[in-house]
Backbone as a ProteinNet text record, in pm:
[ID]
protein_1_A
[PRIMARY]
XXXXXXXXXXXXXXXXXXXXXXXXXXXXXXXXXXXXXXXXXXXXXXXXXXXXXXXXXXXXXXXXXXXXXXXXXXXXX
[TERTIARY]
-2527.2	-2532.1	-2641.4	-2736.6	-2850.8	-2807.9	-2770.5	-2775.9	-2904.4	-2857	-2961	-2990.4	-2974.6	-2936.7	-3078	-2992.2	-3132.5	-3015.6	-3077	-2991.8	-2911	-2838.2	-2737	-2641.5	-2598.2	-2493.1	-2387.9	-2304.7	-2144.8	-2084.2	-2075.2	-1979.7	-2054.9	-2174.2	-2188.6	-2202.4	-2218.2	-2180.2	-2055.7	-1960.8	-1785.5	-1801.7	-1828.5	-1781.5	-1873.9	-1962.3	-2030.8	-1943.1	-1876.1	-1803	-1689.9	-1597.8	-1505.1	-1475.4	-1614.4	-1641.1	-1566.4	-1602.9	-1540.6	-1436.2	-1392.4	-1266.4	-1143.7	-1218.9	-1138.5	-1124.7	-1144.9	-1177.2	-1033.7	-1054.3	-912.4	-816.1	-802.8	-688.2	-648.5	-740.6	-665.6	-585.8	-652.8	-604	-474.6	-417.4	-305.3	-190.5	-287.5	-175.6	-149.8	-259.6	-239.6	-343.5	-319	-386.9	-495.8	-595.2	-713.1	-811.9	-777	-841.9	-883.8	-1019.6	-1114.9	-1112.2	-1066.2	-1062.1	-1173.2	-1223.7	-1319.2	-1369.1	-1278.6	-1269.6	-1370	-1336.3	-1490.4	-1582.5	-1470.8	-1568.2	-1607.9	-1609.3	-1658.9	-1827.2	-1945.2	-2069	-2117	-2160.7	-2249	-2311.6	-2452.6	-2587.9	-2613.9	-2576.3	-2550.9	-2660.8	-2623.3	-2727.9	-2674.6	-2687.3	-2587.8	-2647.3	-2544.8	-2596.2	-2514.7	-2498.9	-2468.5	-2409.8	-2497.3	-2433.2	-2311.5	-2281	-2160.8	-2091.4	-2103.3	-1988.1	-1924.8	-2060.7	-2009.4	-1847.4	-1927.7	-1866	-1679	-1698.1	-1548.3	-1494.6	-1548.4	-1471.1	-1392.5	-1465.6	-1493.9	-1359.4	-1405.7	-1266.2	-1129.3	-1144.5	-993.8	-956.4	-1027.7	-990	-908.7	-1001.6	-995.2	-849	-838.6	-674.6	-592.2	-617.9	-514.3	-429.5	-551.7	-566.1	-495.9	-499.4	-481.1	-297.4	-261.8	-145.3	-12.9	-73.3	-35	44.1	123.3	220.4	233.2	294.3	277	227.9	193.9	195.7	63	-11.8	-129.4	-186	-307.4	-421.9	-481.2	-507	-593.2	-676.8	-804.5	-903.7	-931.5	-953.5	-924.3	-1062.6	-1157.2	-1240.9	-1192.1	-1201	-1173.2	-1232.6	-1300.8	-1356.9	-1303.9
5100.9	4960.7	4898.4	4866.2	4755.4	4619.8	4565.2	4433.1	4340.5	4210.1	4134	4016.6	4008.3	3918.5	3756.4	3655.6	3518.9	3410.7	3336.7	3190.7	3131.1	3111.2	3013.2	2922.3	2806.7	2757.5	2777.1	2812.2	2874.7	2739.3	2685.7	2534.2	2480.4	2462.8	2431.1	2552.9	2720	2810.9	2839.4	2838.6	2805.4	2754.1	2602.2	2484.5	2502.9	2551.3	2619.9	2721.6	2831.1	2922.1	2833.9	2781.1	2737.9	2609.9	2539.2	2441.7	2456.3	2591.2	2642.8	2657.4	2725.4	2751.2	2618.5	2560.8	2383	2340.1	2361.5	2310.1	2352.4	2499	2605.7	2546.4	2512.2	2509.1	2370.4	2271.4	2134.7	2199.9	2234.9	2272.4	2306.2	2423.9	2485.1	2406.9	2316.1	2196.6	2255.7	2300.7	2397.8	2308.2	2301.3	2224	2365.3	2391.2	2455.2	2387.6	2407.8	2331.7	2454.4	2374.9	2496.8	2415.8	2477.9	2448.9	2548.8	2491.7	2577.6	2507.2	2582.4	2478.9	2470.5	2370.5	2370.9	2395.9	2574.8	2601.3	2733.7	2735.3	2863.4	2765.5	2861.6	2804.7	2843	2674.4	2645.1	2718.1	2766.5	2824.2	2956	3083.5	3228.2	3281.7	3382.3	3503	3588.9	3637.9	3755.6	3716.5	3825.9	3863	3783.7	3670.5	3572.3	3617.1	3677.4	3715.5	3798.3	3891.5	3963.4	3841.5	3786.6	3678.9	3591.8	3557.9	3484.2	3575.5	3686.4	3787.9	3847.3	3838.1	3870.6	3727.8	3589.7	3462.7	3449.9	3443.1	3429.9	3539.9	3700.8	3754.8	3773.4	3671.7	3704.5	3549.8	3465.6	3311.5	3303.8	3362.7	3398.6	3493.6	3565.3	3633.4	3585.5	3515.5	3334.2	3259.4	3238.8	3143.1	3219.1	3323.6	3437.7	3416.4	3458.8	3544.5	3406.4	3265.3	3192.1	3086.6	3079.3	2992.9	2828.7	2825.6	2665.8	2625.3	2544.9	2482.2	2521.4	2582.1	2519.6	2679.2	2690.3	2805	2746.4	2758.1	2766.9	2848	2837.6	2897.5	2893.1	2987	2897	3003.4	2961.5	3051.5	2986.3	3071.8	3090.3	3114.8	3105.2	3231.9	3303.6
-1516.4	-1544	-1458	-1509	-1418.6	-1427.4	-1267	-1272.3	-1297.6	-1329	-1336.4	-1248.2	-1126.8	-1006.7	-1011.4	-1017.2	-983.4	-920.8	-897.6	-799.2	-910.3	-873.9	-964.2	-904.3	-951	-943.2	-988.3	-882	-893.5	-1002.7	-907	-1006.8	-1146.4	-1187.7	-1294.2	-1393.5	-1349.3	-1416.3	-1462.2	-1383.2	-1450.7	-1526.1	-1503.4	-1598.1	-1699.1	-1715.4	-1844.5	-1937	-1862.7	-1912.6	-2005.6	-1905.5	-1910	-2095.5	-2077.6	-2127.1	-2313.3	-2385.6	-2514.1	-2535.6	-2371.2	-2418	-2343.4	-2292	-2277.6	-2426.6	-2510.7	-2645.2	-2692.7	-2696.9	-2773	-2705.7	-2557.4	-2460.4	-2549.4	-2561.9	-2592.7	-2707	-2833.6	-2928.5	-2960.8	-2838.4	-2777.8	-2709.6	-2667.9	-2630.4	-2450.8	-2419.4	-2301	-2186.7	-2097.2	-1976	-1900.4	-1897.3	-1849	-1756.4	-1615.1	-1485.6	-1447.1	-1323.8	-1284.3	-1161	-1040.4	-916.7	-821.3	-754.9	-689.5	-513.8	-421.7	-308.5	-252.7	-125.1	-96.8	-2.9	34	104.6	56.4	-85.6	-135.5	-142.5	-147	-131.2	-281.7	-338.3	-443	-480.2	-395.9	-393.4	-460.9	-548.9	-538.3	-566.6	-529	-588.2	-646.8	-765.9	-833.6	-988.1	-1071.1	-1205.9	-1265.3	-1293.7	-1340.9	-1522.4	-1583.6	-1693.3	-1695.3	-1567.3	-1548.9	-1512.3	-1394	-1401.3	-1467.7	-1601.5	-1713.9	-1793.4	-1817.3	-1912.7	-1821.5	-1697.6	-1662.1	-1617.8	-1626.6	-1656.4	-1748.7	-1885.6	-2026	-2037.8	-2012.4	-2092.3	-2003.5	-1867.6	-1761.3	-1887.4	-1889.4	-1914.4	-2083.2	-2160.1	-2301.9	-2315.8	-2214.3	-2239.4	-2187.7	-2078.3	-2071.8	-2183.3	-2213.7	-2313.5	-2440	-2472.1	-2614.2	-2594.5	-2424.6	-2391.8	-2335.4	-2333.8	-2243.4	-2350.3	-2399.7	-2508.9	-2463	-2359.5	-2358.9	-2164.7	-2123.9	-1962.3	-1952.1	-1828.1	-1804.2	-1784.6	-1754.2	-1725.9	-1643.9	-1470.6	-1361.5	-1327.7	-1333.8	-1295.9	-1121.6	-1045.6	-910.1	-810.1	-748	-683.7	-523.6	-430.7	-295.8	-251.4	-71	-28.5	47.9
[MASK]
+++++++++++++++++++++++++++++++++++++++++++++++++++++++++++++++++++++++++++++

């Protein structure tokens, strides 16, 4: 697997991810929050398309597996 590593923003990359499947969640009648405290750091460096891709399918089987109440997304450091 070759990564593909450039700068990114942690918080407006979530809320990018997140943003489609906020859509389904209303739909569902399901509450989908993205908490991200604050002292995990903004700034990253990493392969951003992997992080999209294991958001997207931890969030998406949430969302698939989760019948009624809420889905939290939550980053730490």
């Amino acid at each position: 697997m070759e990564l593909h590593t450039e700068d990114f923003s942690l918080r407006t990359e979530l809320g990018e991810v997140i943003r489609p499947l906020s859509i389904a969640a209303r739909q569902r009648r399901l509450n989908l929050t993205l908490d991200v405290a604050a002292d995990v750091p903004d700034a990253l460096h990493g392969d951003i398309g992997r992080l999209r891709q294991v958001v997207l399918n931890l969030a998406g089987n949430a969302l698939k597996f989760t019948p009624r109440g809420s889905i939290r997304i939550t980053a730490t450091a």
